[in-house]
N, C-alpha and C positions, 0 to 999 in steps of 0.2 A: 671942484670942477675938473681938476686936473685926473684925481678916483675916476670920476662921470667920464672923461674922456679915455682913459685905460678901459674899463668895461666896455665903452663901444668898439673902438679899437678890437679888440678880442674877441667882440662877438662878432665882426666884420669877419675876422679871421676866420676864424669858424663856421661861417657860414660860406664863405668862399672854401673853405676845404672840403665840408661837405659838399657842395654842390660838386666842385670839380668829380671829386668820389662817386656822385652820383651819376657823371659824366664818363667816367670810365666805365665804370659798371655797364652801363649802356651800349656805348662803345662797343666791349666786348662780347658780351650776350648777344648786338645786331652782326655783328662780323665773323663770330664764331661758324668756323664748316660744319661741325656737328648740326644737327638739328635739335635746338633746347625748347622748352618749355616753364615756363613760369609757373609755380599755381602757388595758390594761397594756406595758410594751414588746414583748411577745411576740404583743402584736393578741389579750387574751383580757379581755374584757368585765367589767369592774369597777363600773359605775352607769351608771344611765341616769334623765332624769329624768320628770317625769309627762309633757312634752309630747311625747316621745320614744314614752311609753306609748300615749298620744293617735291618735300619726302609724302608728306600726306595730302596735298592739297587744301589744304584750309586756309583761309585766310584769319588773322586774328578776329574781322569781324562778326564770322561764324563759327566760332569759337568761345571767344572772351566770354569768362562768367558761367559757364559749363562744366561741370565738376566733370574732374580726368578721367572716373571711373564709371561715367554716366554711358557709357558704351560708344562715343562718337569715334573713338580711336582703335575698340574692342572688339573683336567678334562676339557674337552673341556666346560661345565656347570659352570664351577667357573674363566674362565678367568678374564672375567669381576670385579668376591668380589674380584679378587687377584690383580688387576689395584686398585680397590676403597683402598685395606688394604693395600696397599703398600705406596698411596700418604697418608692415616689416618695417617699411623705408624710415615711420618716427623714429626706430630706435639706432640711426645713423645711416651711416653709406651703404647704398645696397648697388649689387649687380647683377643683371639677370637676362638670361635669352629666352625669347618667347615670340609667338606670331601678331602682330598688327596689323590693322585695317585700313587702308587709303578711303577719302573721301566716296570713288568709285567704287568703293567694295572689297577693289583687289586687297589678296591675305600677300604679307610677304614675311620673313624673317626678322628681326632685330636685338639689337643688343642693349639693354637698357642701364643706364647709370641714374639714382638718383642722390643729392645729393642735398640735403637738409638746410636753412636759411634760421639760425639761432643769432637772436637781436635780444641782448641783455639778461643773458640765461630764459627767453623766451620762443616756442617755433614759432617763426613769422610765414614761413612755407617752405617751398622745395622747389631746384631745377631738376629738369631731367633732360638727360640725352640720350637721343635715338638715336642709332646708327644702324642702315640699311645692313645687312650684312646676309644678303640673298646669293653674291659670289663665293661667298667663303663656302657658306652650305652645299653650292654647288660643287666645288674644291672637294671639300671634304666626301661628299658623296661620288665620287670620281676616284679617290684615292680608298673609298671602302671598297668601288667595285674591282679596282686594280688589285688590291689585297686576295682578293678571291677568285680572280678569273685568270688564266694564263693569256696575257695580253695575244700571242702568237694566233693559238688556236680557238680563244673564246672559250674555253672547258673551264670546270670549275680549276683551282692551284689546288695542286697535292696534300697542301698544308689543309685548306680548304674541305676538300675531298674527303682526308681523314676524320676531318672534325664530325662531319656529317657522318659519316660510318661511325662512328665511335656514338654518336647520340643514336641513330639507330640501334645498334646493338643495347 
């Protein structure tokens, strides 16, 4: 009896560990600022969390069960990278910038991280993180046309200028 009461004992344990575990987990996926995504090893949508909701407008209950690459988040233009990035992403951590679609259609920029879910040398799925990243693009397209234009007079920069003469020629 005393065996019989160490094995409950233990398994108590462990099941409170796991749950707590599973409790963090949670936790942090719902709190996270990024905008994550869930999906299952077969790329079909499992949770997402509010800033996710935020970003694209969806709620999990027009979502869930949706495979990722089924175009709900795709322009009908990126089906295709979101087939290639999805089979890339088995083979580990992938990172990648490309255009995404809001529930309303609108296209904007993003940054995507996905990051693989391996349970007992098995994939069990994958999160991914979306980060809006439509300032930055604007930044950077600002600091392209500052490179080439003479802030003062709006003319092309000299630097600029030559390069164009020089492909003419």
């Amino acid at each position: 009896t005393i065996a019989l009461y160490r094995d409950i004992t233990e398994r108590k344990k462990a099941e409170e560990t796991l749950r707590k575990s599973q409790q963090e987990f949670a936790g942090v996926f719902r709190s996270n600022p990024e905008a994550l995504i869930y999906v299952d090893e077969k790329g079909d949508i499992l949770n997402i969390n509010s800033r996710f909701t935020e970003l694209f407008g969806y709620t999990l209950g027009e979502i869930k069960g949706k495979n990722i690459d089924s175009g709900v988040i795709h322009p009908p233009n990126k089906l295709g990278e979101g087939e290639r990035l999805t089979k890339k992403s088995l083979e580990g951590y992938l990172n990648f910038e490309t255009i995404r679609k809001k529930k309303d259609g609108t296209l904007f920029p993003v940054a995507i991280s996905i990051s693989n879910i391996v349970i007992n040398g098995k994939l069990k799925g994958g999160i991914g993180t979306y980060i809006d990243i439509t300032e930055r693009k604007k930044m950077e397209q600002e600091l392209e046309r500052l490179a080439h234009y003479d802030v003062l007079t709006g003319c092309y920069s000299r630097g600029h200028g030559l390069a164009l003469l020089e492909q003419q020629i």
